[in-house]
C-alpha positions as CSV (number, residue, x, y, z in Angstrom):
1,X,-11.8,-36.4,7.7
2,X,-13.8,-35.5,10.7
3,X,-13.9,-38.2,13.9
4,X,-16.6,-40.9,12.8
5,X,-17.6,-43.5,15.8
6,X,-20.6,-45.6,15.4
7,X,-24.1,-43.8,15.5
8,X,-22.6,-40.9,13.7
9,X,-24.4,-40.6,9.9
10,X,-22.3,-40.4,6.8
11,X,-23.5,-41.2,3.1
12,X,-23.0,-44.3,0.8
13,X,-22.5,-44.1,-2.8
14,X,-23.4,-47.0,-4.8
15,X,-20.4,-48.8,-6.8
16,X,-18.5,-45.5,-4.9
17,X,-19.5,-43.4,-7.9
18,X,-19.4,-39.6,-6.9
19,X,-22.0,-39.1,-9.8
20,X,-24.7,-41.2,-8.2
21,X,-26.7,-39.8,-5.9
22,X,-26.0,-41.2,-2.3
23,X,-28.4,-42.3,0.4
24,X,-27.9,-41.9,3.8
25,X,-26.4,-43.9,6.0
26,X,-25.6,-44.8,10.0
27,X,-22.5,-45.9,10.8
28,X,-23.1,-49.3,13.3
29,X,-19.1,-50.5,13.1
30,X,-15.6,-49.4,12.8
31,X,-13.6,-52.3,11.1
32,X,-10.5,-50.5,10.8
33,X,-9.8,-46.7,10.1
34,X,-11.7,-46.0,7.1
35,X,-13.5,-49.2,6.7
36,X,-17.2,-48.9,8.0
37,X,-20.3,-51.2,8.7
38,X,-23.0,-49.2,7.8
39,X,-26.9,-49.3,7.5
40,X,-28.1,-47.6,4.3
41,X,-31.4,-46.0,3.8
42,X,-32.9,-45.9,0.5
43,X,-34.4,-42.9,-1.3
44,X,-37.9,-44.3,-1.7
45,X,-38.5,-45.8,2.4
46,X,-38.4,-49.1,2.9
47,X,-36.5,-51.2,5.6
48,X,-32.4,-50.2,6.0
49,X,-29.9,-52.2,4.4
50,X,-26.8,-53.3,6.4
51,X,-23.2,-53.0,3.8
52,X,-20.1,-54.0,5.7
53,X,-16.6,-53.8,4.5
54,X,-17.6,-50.2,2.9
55,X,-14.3,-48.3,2.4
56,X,-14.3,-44.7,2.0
57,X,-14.8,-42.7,-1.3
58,X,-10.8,-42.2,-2.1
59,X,-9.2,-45.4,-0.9
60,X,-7.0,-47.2,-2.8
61,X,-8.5,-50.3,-2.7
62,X,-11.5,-49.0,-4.0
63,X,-9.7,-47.8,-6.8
64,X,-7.8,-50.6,-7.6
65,X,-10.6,-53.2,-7.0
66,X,-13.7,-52.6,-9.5
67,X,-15.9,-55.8,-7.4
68,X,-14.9,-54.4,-4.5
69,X,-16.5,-50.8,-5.3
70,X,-19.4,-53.0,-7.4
71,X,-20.3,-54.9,-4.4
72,X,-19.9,-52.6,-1.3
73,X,-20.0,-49.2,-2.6
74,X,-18.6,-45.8,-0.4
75,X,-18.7,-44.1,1.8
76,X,-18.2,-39.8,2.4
77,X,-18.8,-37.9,5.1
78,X,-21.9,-35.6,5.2
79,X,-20.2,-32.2,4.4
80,X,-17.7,-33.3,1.9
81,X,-20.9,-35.0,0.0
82,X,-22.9,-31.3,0.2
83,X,-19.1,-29.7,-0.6
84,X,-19.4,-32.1,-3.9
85,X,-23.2,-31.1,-4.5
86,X,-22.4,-27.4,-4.1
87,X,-19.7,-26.9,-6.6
88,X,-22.1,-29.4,-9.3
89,X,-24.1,-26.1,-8.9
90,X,-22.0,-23.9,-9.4
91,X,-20.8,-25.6,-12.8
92,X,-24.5,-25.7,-13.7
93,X,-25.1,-22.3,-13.3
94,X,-21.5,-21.2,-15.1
95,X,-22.6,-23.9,-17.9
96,X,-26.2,-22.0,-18.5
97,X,-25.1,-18.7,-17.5
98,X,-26.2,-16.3,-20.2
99,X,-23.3,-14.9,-22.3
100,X,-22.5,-11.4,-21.8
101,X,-24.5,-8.4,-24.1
102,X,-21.4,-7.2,-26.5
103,X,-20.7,-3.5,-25.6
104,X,-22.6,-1.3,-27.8
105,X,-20.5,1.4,-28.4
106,X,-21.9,5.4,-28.1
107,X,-22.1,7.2,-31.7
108,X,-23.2,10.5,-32.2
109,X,-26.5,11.7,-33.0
110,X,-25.6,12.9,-36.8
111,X,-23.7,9.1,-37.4
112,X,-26.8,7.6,-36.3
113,X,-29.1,9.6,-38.5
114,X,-26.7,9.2,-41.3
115,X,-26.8,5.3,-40.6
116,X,-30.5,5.4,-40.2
117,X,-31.2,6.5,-43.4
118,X,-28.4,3.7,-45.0
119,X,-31.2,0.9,-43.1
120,X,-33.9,2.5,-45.0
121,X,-31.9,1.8,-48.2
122,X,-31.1,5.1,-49.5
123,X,-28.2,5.5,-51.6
124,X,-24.8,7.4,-50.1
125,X,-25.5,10.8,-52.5
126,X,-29.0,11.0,-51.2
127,X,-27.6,10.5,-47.8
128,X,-25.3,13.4,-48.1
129,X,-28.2,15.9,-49.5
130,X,-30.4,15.1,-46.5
131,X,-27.8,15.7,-44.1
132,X,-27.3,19.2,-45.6
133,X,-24.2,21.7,-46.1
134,X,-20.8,20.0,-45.2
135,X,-21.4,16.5,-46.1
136,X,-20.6,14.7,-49.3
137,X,-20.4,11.5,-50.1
138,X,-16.9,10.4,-48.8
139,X,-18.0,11.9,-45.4
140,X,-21.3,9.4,-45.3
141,X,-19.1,6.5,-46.9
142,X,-16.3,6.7,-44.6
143,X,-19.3,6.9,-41.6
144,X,-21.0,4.1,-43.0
145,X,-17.3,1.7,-43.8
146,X,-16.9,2.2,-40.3
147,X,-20.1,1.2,-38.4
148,X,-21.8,-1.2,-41.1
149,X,-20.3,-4.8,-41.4
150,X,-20.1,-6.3,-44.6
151,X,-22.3,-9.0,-45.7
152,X,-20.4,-11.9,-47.2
């Protein structure tokens, strides 16, 4: 934790709940190491709030003591609050990420033509007369087993 001494700003969560959105806040008192007056400023204006007794974000007490957090809330430093904010991003982003294309693999030009004509429906032996000298019908089946996915 950095040095804090009075004038210094900090933020307050309310009910010390990382997942609410803190205000800002100036510390006015040191009570003891890592207990804090403080004046909070709220979001929407309005005159500043004085909290005393505010114990940092990861004390004990605070986690021992529901009315404790319930009635004075926490208090963070500055950075490790935009540390918190900037790695919420980051899951964000890796939560709606788009998922990767699959990798389409290459095939060669005859196995395409050969599966072009299977999308236009045309039966295997008509196939292998289209594609001409050197290709029967185990030759466009076996082509066609391996590329098309059955249908269940």
């Amino acid at each position: 934790m950095k040095d804090l001494y009075v004038g210094a700003i900090c933020v307050w969560y309310p009910h010390a709940d990382l997942d609410q959105r803190p205000t800002v806040a100036l510390i006015t008192a040191i009570k003891q190491p890592g207990v804090l007056t403080l004046y909070t400023f709220s979001l929407g204006g309005g005159m500043p709030r004085m909290r005393d007794n505010v114990h940092h974000v990861s004390s004990e007490r605070l986690q021992e003591n529901v009315n404790l957090r319930v009635e004075y809330g926490g208090w963070d430093t500055v950075e490790a609050a935009e540390e918190r904010r900037q790695e919420e991003i980051e899951r964000q982003k890796a939560k709606f990420a788009p998922e990767p294309e699959p990798e389409v693999e290459a095939v060669d030009p005859d196995t395409a033509k050969v599966l072009s004509y299977f999308e236009e429906g045309m039966s295997v032996d008509k196939i292998a007369d289209k594609m001409g000298r050197g290709w029967g019908e185990k030759k466009v089946s076996a082509i066609i087993k391996e590329h098309v996915q059955p249908t269940v």
